[in-house]
N, C-alpha and C positions, 0 to 999 in steps of 0.2 A: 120720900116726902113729896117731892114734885115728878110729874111723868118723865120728865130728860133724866131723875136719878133712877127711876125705875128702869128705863128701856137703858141705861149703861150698865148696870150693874145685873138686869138679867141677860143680858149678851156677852156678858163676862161669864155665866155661869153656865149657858149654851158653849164657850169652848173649851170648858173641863172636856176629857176626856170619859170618864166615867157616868158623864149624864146619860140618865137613859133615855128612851125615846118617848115614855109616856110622861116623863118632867120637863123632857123637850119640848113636847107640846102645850106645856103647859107653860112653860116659860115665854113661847113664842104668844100664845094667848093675852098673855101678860103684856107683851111689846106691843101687842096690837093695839091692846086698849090704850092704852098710853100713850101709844103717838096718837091717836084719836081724841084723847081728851089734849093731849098738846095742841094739836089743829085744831080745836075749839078753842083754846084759851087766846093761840093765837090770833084767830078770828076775831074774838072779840076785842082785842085789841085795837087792828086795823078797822073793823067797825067804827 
């Protein structure tokens, strides 16, 4: 629901063992954007 639930819960499932490397990147894709849109939200706040 919010990007801080996304990047916990997909960094939970980057340290399964069985994730493979083209979910890997897709999970890390996932974090990315999400701390991105967190840095925006937080932006606008301090704004």
């Amino acid at each position: 629901r919010t990007p801080m639930n996304s990047i916990l819960g997909f960094t939970d499932l980057l340290k399964e063992p069985e994730t493979s490397n083209e979910k890997q990147q897709k999970y890390i894709d996932v974090i990315q954007k999400s701390g991105t849109r967190l840095l925006n939200i937080i932006n606008d706040i301090v704004d």
